[in-house]
VMD Tcl script that draws the C-alpha trace (Angstrom):
set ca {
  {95.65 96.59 21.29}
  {92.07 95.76 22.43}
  {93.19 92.72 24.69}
  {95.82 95.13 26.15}
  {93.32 98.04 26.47}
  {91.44 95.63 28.25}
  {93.75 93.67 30.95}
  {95.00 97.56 31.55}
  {91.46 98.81 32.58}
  {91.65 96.17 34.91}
  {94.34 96.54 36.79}
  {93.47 100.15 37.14}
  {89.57 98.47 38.35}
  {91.53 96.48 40.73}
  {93.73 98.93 42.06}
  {91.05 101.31 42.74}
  {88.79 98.27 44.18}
  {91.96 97.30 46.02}
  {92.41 101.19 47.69}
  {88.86 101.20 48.69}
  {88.50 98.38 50.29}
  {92.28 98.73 52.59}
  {91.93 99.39 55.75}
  {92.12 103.25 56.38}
  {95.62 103.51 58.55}
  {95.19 106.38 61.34}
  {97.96 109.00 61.72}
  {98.04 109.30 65.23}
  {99.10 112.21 67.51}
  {100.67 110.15 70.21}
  {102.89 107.85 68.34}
  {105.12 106.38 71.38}
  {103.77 105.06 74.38}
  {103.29 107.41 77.33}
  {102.80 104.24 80.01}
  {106.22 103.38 81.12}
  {106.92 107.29 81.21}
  {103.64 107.44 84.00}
  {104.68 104.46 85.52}
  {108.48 106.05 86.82}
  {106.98 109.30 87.45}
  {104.24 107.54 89.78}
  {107.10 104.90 91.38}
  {110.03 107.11 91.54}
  {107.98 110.11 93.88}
  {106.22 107.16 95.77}
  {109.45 105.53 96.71}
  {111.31 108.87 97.86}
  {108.05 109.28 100.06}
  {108.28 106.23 101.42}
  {112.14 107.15 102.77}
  {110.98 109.25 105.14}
  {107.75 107.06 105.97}
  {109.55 104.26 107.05}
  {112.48 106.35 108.98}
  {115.40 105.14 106.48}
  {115.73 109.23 106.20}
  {114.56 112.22 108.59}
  {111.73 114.57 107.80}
  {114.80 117.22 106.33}
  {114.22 115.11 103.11}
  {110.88 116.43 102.64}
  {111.20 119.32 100.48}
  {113.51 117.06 98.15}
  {110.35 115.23 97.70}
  {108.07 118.84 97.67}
  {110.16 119.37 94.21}
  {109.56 115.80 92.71}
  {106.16 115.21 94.01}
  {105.05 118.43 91.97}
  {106.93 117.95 88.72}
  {108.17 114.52 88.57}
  {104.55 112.74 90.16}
  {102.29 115.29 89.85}
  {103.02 117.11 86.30}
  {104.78 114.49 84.61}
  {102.06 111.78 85.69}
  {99.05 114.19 84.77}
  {100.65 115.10 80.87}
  {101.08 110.73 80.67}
  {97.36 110.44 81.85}
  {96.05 112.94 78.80}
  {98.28 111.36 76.35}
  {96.94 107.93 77.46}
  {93.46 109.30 76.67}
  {94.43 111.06 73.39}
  {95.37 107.12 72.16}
  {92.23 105.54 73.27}
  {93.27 104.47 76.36}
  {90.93 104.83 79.28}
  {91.89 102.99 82.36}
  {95.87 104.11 81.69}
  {94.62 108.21 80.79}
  {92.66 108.30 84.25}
  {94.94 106.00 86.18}
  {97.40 108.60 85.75}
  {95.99 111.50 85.33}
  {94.15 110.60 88.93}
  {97.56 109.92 90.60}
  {99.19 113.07 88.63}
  {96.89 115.15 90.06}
  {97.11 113.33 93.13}
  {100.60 114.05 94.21}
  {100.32 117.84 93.08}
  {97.40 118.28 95.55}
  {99.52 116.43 98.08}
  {102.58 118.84 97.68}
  {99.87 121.76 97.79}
  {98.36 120.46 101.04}
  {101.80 119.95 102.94}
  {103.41 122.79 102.12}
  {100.56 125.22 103.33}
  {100.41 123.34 106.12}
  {103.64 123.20 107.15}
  {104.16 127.15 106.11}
  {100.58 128.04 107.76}
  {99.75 125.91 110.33}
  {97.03 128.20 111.95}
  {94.64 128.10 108.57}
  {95.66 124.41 107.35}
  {95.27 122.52 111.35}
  {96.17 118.77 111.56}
  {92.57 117.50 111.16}
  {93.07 113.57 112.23}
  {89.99 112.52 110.93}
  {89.80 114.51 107.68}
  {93.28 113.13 107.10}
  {92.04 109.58 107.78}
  {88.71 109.72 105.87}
  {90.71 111.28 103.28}
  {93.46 108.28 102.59}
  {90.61 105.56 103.25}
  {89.02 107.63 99.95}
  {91.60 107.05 97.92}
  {92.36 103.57 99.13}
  {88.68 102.96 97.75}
  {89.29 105.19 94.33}
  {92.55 102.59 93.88}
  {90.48 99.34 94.52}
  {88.31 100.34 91.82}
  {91.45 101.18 89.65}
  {92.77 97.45 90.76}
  {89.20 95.15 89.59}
  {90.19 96.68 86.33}
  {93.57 95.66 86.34}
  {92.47 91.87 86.78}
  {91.99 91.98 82.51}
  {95.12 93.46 82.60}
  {98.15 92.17 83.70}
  {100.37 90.69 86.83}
  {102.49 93.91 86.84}
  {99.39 96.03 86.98}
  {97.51 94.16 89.41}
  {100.70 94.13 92.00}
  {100.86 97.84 91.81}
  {97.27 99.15 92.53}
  {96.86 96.06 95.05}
  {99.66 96.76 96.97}
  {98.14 100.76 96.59}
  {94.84 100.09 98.05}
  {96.77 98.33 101.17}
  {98.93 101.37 101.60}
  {96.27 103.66 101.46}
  {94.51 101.79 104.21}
  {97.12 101.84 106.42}
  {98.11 105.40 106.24}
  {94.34 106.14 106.92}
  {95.42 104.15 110.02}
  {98.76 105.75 110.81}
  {97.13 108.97 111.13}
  {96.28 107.52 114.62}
  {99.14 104.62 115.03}
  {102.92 105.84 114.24}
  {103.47 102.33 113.78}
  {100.97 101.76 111.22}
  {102.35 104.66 109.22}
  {105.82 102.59 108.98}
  {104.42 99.83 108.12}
  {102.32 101.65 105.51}
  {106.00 103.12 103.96}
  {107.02 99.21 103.63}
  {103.88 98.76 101.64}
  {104.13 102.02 99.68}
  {108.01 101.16 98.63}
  {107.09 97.89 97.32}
  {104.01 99.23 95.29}
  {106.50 102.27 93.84}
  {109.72 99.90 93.22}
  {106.97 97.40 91.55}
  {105.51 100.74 89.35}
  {109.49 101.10 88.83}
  {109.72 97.50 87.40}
  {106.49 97.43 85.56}
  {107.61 100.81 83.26}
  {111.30 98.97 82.08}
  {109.14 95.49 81.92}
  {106.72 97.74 79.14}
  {109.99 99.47 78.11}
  {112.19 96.42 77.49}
  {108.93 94.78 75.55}
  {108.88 97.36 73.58}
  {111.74 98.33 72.81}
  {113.50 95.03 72.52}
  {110.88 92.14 71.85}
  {111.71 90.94 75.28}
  {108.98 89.98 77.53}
  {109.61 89.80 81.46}
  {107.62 88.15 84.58}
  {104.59 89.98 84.53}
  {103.59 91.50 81.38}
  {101.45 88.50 80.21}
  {97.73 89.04 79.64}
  {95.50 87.96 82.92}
  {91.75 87.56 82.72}
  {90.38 86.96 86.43}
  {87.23 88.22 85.54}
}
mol new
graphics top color blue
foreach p $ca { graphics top sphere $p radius 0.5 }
foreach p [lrange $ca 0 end-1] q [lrange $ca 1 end] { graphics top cylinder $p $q radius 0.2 }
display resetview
């Protein structure tokens, strides 16, 4: 009875030693990932801008994309952004949350000024200062995607080059097309980044562009 007294406390010792000394598992909030989710929102809105940028579509489309840019980009992208930062995830929370609140500042701004032209005036080089801005903002998004990935870095480079030209289509038409060319590539990339996250993980499988870089 004593040796069995015995080996019994011990297990219970090791058990207890065992339990203290796991690893303490988090229950997290957030328990899918929100990327993929922020990635369509941000591509989908960018590419049905980009119709009527590069003249595939007339400007009647625009209030199509009035409707899509405020839910769809602008809503949907901001509530991916906070869940990104609820999990811990910094660059992906204000990547999105930036953009989110982006394109419901951009329906904002073109609506007024389309439905009150005499307190919202075409300012050309407001409008011009104001894409070179963001063109800067998304460079600074992009160094951080070169510890990220191929998908990532395609997206925010090809951003930063769209920006740059609509700052100078503002006082080119032709570098606004060519800016739409630009912009449809970056959204249809954003568009096959989110099923390249999806498909990973979802189905183990992993697609051009979803491999680990480290540039600098």
């Amino acid at each position: 009875m004593d040796v069995e007294s015995q080996t019994s406390s011990e297990g219970k010792a090791k058990a207890q030693l065992a339990m203290m000394t796991a690893p303490v598992m988090k229950d997290e909030w957030v328990r899918g990932d929100p990327g993929p989710f922020g990635l369509l929102c941000f591509g989908m809105t960018t590419c049905m801008l980009m119709f009527i940028t590069t003249e595939w579509t007339t400007k009647a489309f625009l209030p199509t994309v009035f409707c899509y840019a405020l839910f769809y980009g602008g809503l949907g992208q901001f509530v991916a952004g906070v869940l990104e930062l609820i999990k811990g995830n910094t660059f992906g929370g204000t990547a999105f949350a930036s953009y989110g609140a982006f394109w419901m500042g951009w329906f904002l701004l073109e609506y007024l000024s389309i439905t009150n032209k005499a307190l919202f005036p075409g300012v050309q080089s407001g409008k011009s200062l104001w894409c070179g801005l963001w063109a800067v903002l998304t460079f600074g998004f992009f160094i951080v995607t070169c510890r990220k990935n191929g998908c990532l870095m395609t997206i925010f480079s090809t951003l930063v080059i769209t920006f740059a030209l609509l700052s100078g289509g503002v006082w080119d038409p032709r570098c606004e097309q060519a800016a739409g060319y630009f912009g449809f590539f970056c959204g249809s990339s954003a568009i096959y980044a989110a099923f390249v996250f999806l498909y990973k993980i979802e189905l183990g499988i992993s697609l051009p562009g979803v491999r680990p870089v480290a540039y600098i």
